[in-house]
C-alpha positions in Angstrom: 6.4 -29.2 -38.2 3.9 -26.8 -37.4 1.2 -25.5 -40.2 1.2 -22.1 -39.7 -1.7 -21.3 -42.3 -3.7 -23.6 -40.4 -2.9 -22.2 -37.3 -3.6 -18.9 -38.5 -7.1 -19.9 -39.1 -7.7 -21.4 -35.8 -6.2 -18.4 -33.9 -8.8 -16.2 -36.5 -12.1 -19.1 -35.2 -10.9 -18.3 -31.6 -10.7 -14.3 -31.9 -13.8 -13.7 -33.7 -15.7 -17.3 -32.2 -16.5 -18.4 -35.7 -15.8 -20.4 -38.1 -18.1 -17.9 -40.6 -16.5 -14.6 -39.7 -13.1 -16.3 -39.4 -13.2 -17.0 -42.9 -14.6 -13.8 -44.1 -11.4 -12.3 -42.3 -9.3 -14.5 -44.0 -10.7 -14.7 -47.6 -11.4 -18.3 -47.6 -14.8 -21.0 -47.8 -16.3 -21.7 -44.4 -15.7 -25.2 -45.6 -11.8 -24.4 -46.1 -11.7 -22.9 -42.4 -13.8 -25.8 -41.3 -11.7 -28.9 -43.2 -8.2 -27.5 -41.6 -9.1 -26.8 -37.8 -11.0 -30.1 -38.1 -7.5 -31.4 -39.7 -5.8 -29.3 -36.6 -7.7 -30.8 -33.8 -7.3 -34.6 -35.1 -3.0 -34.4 -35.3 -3.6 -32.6 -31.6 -5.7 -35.4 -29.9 -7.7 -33.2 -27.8 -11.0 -31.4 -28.8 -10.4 -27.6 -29.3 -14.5 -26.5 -29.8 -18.0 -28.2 -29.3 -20.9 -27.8 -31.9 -23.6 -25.6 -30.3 -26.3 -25.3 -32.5 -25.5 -23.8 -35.8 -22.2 -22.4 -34.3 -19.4 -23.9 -32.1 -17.9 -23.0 -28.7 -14.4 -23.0 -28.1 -12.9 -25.1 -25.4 -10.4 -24.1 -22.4 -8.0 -26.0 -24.2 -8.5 -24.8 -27.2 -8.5 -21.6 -26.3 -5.3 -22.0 -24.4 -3.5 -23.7 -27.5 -4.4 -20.2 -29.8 -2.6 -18.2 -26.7 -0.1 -20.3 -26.8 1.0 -19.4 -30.5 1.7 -16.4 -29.4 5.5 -17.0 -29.3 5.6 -19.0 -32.3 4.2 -16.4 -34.8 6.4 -13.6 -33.1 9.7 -15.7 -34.4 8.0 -16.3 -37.9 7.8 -12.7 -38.3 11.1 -12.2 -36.5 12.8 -14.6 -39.2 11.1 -13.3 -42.0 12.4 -10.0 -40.8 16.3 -11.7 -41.3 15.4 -13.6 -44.7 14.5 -10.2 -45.9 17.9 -8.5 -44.5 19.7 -11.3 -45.9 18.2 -11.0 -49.4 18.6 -7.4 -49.9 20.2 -5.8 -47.1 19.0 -4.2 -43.2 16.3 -2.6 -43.7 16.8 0.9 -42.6 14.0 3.1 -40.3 13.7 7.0 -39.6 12.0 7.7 -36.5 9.5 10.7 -36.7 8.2 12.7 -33.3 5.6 15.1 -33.2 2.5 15.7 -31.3 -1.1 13.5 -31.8 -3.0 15.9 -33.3 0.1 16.4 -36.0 0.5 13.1 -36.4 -3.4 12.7 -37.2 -3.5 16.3 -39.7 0.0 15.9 -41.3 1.6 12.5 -41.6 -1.0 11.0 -43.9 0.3 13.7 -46.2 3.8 13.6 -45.1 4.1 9.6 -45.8 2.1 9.1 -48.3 4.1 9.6 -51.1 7.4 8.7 -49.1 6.5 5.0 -48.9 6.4 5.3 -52.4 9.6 7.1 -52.9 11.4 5.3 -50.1 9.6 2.0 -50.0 13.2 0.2 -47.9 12.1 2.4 -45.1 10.4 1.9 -41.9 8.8 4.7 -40.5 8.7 5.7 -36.3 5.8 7.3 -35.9 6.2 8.7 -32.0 4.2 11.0 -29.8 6.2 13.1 -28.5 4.0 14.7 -26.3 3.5 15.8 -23.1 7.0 14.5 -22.6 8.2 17.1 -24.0 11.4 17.5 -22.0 15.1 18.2 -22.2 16.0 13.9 -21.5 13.2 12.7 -24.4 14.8 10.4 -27.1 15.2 13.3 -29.9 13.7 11.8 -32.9 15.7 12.1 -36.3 12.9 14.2 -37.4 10.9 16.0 -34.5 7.8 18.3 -34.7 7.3 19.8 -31.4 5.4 22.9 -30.2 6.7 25.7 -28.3 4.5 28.4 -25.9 3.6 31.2 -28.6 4.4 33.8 -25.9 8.1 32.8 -25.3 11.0 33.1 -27.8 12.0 30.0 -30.1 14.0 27.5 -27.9 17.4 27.5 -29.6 18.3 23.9 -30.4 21.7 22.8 -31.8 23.0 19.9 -33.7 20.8 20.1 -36.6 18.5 22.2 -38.5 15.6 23.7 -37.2 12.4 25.3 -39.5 9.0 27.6 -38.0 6.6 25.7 -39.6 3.1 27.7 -38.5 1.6 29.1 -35.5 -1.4 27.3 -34.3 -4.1 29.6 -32.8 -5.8 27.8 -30.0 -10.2 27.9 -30.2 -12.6 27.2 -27.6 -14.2 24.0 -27.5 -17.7 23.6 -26.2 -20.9 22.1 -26.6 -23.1 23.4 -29.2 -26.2 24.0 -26.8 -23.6 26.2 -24.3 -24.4 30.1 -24.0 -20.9 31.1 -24.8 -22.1 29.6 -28.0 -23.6 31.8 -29.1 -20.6 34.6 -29.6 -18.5 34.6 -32.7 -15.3 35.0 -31.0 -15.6 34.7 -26.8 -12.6 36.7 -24.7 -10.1 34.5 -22.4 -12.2 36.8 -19.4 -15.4 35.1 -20.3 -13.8 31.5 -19.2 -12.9 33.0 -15.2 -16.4 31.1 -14.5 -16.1 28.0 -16.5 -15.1 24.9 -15.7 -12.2 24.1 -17.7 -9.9 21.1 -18.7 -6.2 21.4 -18.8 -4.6 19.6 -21.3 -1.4 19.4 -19.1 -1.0 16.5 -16.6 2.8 15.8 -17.1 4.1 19.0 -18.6 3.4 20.7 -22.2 3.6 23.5 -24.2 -0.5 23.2 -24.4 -0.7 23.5 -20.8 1.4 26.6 -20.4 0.4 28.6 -23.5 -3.3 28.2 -21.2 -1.6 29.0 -17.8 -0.5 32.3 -19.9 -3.2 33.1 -21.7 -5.5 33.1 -18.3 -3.0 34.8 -16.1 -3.0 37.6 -19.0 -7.0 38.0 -18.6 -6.5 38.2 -14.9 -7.5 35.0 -13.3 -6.4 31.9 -12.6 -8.3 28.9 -14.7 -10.3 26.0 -12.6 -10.2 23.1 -13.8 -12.4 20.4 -13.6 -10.3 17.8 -14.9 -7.1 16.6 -16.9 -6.0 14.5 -19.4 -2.7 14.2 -21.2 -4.4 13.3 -24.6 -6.9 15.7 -26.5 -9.3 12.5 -27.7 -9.9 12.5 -23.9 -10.6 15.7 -23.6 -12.9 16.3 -26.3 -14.5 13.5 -25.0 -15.0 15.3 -21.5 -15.7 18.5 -23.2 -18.7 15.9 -25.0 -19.7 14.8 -21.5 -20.3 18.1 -20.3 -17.3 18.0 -17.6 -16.1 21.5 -18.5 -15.1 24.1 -22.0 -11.4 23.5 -23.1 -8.6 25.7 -25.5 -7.2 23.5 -27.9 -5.2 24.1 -30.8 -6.9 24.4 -34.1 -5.1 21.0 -35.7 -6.4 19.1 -32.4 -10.0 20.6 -33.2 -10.3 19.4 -36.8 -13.5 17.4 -37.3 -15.2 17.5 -34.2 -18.0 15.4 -33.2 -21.7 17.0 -34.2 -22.6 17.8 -30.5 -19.4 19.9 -30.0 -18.3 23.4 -31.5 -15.7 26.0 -31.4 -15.2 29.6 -31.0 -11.8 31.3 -31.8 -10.4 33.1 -28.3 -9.5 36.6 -28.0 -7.4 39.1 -25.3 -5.4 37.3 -25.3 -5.1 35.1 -28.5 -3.3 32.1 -27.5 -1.4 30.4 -29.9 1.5 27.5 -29.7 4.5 27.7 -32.4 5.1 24.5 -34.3 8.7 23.7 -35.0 10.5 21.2 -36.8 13.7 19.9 -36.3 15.8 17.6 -38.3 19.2 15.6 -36.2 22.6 16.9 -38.1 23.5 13.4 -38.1 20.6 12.5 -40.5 20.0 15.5 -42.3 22.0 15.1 -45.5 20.2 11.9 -45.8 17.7 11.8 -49.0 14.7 10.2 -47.4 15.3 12.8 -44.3 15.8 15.7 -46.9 12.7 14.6 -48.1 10.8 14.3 -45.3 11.5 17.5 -43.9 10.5 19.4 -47.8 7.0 17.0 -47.1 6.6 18.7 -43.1 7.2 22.4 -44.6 4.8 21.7 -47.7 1.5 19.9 -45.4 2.5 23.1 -42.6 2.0 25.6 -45.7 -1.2 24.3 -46.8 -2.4 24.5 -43.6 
């Protein structure tokens, strides 16, 4: 039989290379840590570190022996996963789509006091953008945006609630010229490098495309990235300016700033929608009270 606290603190040794951090990690002595792997390595008959110095270095086999549990705590957690559905039931799971800059603003607030109320469930956090279209997995609770310009998408078999439209701003270095202006036009971009937003298809990408062809030009971009981290981080680099919903410009770094965008003012509509199957539901009922309360605060 296999000690799997002892394991645990060799796997710990071999992530962090020591036997001092591993036990700070794991809230126990360095001479707890020490006493089991020494333990571990004298029922395996092979050498799993060297002393070197003050400190130790992990051996090839030792290394390969941490891999190698792998497998073994994946089917601990698997049967205490069934113990727990044996004791008191399957535990039940709602799956939750929405965008990454929702899922950064909003759910903290959304689940916070649902864990509480609801503490049986698991929930499905999913990004559900930029695949955005008609054959995505349809969560039981989705929060998707829609091009501001174009009517609500009509979606049946379940409910289906506006929560806010999200103006888009300019993002740009703080040291940039168009800095300088309170507000800066959609025009005033036909010259700037931008960065699209919209690799595989979103409604980020098209409420741009619109907004630009409305000012009379046609955007160049410099680059593109699916995720706004990435482009924030390119905006940072000094690749090129990008429009970006407000939610995805909440707390940006120091060297960045933004600028809300006029003629046209872009904007993305942010919808929830709830699966009929689910709806009636408490925890889902819940849930969707908890998207239109966070949307109103906003």
């Amino acid at each position: 039989m296999w000690d799997l606290n002892r394991l645990r603190m060799w796997r710990a040794v071999v992530s962090t290379g020591s036997v001092t951090d591993a036990a700070r990690n794991l809230q126990y002595s360095p001479a707890s840590v020490s006493q089991q792997i020494i333990a571990l390595q004298q029922a395996l008959g092979f050498p799993l570190y060297r002393r070197v110095g003050r400190g130790i270095e992990i051996t090839e086999a030792g290394r390969r022996f941490a891999q190698e549990t792998d497998d073994l705590f994946d089917e601990s957690a698997r049967l205490t996963d069934v113990v727990d559905a044996l004791r008191s039931g399957p535990r039940g799971h709602v799956s939750i789509g929405c965008s990454s800059s929702v899922a950064r603003e909003w759910i903290p607030d959304v689940l916070r006091e649902a864990v509480v109320r609801f503490p049986h469930l698991r929930y499905d956090v999913m990004t559900n953008e930029p695949s955005s279209g008609a054959d995505r997995h349809r969560a039981d609770v989705d929060v998707v945006s829609e091009p501001g310009h174009t009517e609500p998408t009509a979606k049946g078999g379940g409910s289906t609630d506006h929560l806010i439209d999200d103006t888009y701003l300019l993002v740009l270095p703080a040291q940039h010229p168009l800095s300088e202006h309170s507000v800066v036009s959609v025009g005033q971009l036909a010259d700037e490098p931008l960065l699209d937003p919209d690799v595989q298809g979103s409604a980020t990408g098209d409420v741009i495309e619109h907004a630009t062809r409305a000012a009379g030009f046609s955007p160049r971009y410099a680059a593109r990235a699916d995720d706004h981290y990435g482009i924030l981080a390119m905006v940072s680099a000094g690749i090129g300016l990008a429009a970006l919903p407000r939610l995805a410009v909440a707390g940006l770094p120091s060297d960045l700033t933004s600028r809300p965008l006029t003629d046209p003012t872009p904007h993305r509509r942010i919808m929830l929608h709830v699966d009929r199957r689910v709806a009636h539901l408490p925890h889902v009922e819940f849930l969707r009270a908890a998207f239109i309360r966070t949307a109103a605060a906003e």
